[in-house]
LUMPA-413199 format. One record per atom (N, C-alpha, C, O): residue number from 1; atom name; y, x, z. Coordinates in steps of 0.02 Angstrom, whole numbers, plus 50000, padded with zeros to 5 digits. Layout:
% residues N
NUM	CA	Y	X	Z
...
***
This chain:
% residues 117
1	N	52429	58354	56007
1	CA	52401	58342	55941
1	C	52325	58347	55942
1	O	52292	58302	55917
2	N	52302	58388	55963
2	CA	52221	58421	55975
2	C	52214	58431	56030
2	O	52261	58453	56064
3	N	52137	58414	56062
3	CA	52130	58433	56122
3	C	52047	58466	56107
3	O	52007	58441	56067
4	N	52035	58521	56146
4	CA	51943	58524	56141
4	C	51910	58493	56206
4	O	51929	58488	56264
5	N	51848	58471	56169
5	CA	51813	58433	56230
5	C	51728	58468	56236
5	O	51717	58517	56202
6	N	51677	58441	56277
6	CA	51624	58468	56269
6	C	51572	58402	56304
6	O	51589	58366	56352
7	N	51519	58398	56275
7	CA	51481	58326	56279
7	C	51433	58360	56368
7	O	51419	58419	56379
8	N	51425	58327	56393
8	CA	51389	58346	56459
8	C	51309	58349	56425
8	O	51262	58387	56435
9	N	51317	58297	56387
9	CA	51235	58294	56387
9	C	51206	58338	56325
9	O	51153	58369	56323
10	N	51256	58333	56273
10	CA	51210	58371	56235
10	C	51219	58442	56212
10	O	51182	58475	56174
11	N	51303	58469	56255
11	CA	51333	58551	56239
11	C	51365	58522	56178
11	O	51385	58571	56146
12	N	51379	58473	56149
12	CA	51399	58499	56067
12	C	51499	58503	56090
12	O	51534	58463	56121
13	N	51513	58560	56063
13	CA	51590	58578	56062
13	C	51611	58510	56034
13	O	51570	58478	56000
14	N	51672	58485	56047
14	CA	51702	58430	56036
14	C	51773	58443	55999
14	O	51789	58500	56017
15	N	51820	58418	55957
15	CA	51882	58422	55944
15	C	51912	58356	55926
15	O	51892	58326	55877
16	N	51956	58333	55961
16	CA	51984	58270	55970
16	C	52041	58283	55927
16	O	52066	58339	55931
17	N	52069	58237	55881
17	CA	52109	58260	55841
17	C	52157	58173	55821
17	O	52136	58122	55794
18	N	52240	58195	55857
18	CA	52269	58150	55850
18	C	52332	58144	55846
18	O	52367	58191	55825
19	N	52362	58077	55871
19	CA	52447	58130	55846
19	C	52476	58107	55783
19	O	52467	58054	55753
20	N	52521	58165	55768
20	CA	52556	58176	55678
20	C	52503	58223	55657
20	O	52503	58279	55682
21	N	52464	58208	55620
21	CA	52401	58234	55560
21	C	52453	58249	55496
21	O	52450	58196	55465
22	N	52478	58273	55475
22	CA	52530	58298	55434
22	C	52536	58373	55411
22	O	52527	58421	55448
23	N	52557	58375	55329
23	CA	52568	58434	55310
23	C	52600	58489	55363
23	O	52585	58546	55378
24	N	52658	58434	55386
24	CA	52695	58489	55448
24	C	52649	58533	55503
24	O	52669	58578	55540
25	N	52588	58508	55498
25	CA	52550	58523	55569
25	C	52489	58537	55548
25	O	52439	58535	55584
26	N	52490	58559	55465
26	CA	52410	58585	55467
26	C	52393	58653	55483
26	O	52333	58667	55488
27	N	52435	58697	55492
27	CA	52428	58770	55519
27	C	52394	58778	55587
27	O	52350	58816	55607
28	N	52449	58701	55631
28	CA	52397	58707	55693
28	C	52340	58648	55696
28	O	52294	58651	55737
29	N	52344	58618	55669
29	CA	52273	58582	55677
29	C	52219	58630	55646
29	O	52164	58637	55673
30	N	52235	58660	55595
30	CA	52163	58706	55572
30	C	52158	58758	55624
30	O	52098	58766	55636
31	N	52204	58806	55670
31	CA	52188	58832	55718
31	C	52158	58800	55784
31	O	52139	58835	55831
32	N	52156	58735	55784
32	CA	52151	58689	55828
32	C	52077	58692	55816
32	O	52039	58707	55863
33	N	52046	58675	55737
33	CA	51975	58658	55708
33	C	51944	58725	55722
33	O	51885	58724	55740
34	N	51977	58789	55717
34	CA	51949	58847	55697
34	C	51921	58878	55773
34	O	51869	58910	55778
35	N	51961	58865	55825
35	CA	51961	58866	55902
35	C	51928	58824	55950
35	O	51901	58843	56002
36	N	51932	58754	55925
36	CA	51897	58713	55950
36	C	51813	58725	55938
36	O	51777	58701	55982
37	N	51786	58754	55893
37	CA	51711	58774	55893
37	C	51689	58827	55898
37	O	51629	58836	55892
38	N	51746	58890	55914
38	CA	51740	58961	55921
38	C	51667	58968	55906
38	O	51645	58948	55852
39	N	51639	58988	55939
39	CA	51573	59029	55926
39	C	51502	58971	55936
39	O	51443	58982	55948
40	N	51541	58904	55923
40	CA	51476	58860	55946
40	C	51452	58846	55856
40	O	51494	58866	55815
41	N	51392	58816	55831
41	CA	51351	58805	55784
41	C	51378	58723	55766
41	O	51406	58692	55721
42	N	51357	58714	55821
42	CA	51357	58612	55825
42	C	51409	58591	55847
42	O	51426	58620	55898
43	N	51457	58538	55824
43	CA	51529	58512	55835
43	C	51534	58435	55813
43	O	51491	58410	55777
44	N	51585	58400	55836
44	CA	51615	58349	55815
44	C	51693	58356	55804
44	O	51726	58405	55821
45	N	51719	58300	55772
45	CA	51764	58309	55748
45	C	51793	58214	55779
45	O	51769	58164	55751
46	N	51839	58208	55833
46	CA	51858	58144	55846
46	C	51902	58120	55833
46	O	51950	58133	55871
47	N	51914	58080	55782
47	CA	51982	58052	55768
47	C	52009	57996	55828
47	O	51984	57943	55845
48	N	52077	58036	55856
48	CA	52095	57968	55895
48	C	52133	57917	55874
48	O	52114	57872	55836
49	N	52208	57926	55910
49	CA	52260	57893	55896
49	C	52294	57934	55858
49	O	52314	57987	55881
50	N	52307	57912	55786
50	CA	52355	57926	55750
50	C	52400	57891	55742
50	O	52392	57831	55735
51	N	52481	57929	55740
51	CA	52533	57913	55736
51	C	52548	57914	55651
51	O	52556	57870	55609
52	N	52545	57994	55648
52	CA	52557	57990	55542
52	C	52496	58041	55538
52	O	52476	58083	55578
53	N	52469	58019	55464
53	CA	52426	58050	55437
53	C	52435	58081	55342
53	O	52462	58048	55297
54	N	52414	58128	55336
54	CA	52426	58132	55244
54	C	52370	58158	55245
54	O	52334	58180	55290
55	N	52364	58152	55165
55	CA	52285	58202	55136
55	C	52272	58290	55155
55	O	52219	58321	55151
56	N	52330	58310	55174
56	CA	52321	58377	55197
56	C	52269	58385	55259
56	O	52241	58439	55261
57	N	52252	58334	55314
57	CA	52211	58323	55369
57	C	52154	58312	55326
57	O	52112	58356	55318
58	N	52150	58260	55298
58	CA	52066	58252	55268
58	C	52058	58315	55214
58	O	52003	58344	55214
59	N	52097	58333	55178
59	CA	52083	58416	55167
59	C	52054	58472	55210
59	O	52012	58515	55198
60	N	52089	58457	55262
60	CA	52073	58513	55305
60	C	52003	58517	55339
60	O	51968	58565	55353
61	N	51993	58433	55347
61	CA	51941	58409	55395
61	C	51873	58427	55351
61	O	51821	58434	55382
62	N	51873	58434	55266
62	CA	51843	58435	55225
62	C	51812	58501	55198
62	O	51762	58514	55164
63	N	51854	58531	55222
63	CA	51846	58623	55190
63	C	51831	58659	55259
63	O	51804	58714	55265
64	N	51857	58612	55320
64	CA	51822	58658	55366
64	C	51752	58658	55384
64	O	51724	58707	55409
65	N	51712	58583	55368
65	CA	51642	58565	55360
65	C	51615	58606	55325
65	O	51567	58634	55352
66	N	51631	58630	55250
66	CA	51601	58681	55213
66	C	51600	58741	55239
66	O	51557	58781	55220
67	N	51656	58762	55298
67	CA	51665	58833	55308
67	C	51600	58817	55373
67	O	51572	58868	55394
68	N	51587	58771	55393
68	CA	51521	58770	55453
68	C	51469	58751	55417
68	O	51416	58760	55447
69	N	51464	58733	55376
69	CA	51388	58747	55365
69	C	51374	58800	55312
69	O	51315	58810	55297
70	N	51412	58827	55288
70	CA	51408	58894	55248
70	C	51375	58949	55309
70	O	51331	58992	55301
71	N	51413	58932	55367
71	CA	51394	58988	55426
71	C	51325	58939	55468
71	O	51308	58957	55525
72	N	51291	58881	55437
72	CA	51222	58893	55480
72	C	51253	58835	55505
72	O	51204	58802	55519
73	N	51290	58808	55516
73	CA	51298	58750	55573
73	C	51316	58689	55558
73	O	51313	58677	55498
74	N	51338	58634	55604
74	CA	51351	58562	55578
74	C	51387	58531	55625
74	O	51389	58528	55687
75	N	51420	58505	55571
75	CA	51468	58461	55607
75	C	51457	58376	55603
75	O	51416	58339	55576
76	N	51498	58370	55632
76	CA	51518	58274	55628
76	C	51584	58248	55623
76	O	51632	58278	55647
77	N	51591	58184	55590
77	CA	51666	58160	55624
77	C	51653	58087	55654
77	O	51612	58050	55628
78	N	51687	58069	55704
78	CA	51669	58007	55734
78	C	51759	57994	55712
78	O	51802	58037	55720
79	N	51773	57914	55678
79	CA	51815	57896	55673
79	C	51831	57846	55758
79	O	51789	57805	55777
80	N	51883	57859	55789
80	CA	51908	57818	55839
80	C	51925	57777	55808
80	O	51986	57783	55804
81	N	51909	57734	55781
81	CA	51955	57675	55739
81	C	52030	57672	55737
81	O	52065	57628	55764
82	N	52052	57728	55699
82	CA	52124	57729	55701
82	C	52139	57699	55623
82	O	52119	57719	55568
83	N	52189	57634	55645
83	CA	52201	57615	55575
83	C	52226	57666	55524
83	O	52195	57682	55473
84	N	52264	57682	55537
84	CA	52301	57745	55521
84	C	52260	57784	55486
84	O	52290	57803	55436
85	N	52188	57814	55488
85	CA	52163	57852	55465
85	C	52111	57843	55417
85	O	52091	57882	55374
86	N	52082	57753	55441
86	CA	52054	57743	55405
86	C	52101	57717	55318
86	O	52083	57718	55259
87	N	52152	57700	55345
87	CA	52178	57663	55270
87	C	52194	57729	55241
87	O	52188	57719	55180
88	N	52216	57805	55253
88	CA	52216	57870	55214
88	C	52143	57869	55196
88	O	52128	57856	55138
89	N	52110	57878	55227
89	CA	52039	57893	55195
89	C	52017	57862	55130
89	O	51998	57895	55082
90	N	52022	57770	55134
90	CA	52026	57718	55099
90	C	52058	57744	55036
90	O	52018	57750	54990
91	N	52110	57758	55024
91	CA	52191	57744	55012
91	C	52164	57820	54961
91	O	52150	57812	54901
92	N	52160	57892	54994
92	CA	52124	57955	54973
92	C	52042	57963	54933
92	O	52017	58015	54910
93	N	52015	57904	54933
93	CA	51952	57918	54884
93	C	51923	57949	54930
93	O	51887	57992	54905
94	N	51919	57949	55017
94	CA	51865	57998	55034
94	C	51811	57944	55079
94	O	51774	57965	55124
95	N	51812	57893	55065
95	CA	51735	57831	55080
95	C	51697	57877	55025
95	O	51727	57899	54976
96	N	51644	57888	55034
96	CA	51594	57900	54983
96	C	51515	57870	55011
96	O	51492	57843	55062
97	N	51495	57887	54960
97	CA	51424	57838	54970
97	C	51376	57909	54950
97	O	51317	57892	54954
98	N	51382	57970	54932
98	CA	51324	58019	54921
98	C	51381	58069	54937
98	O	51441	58062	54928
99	N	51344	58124	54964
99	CA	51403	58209	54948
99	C	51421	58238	54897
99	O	51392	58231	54843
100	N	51474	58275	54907
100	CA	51492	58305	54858
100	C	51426	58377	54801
100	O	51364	58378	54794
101	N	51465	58408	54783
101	CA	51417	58456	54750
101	C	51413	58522	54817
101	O	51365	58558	54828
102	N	51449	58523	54836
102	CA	51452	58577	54907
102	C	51419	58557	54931
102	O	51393	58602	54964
103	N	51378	58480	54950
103	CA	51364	58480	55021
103	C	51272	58444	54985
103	O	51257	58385	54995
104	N	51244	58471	54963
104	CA	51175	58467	54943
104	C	51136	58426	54986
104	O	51118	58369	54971
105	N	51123	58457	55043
105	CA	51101	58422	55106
105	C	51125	58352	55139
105	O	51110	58331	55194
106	N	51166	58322	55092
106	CA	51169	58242	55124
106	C	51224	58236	55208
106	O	51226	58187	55245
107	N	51253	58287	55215
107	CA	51260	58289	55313
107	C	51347	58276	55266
107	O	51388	58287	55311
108	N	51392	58258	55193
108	CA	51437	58259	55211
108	C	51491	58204	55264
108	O	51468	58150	55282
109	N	51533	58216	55276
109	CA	51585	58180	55334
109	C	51605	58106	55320
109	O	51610	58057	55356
110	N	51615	58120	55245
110	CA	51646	58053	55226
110	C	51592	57991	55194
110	O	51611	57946	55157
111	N	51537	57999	55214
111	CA	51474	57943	55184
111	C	51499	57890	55235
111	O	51501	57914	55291
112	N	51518	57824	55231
112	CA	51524	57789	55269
112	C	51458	57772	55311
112	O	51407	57770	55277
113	N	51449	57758	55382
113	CA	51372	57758	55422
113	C	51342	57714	55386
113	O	51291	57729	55354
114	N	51378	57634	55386
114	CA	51339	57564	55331
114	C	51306	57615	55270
114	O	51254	57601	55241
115	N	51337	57663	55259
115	CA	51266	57681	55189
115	C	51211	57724	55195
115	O	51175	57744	55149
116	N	51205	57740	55270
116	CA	51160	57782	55282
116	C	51091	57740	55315
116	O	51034	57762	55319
117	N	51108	57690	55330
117	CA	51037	57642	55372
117	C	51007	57620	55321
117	O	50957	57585	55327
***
């Protein structure tokens, strides 16, 4: 379901995240999120191949961003172009074009890149 990875060039902790993305499996994917950046600041978040996905993953993926930069740090998500995840996202209201009220600083997950250039 999850694997951790680590970038050669730049140290940033990695978490590859794929699979069944499902209510059934958010206990361990959030231990997956919570482990995968143990004690690092800077992270990504990689969506691969998804098989099934629900809003409980983009929940998770959403509240754990707040719980890293509450503590000083930042994250990312790079979508692998998984159809699958993008039509939940779509489908969930989480394309956005500015951040939420949590995320002041502009760094949230779900700004599509086209609105950032």
């Amino acid at each position: 379901m999850t694997m951790e990875t680590t970038d050669a060039k730049s140290g940033t902790q990695g978490i590859l995240l794929e699979g069944d993305l499902t209510l059934g499996n958010a206990r361990a994917i959030l231990e997956r999120l919570k482990t995968g950046l143990a004690n690092e600041t800077t992270g990504t978040i990689t969506i691969g191949e998804v098989e099934s996905i629900d809003m409980s993953c983009l929940q998770l993926i959403c509240s754990f961003h707040r719980t890293v930069l509450a503590a000083g740090g930042t994250l990312a998500l790079q979508d692998g172009g998984s159809p699958e995840f993008q039509a939940m996202r779509r489908d969930a209201g989480f394309e956005r074009h500015q951040g939420c009220k949590w995320n002041p600083n502009e760094t949230c997950l779900w700004i599509k890149e086209s609105d950032t250039k």
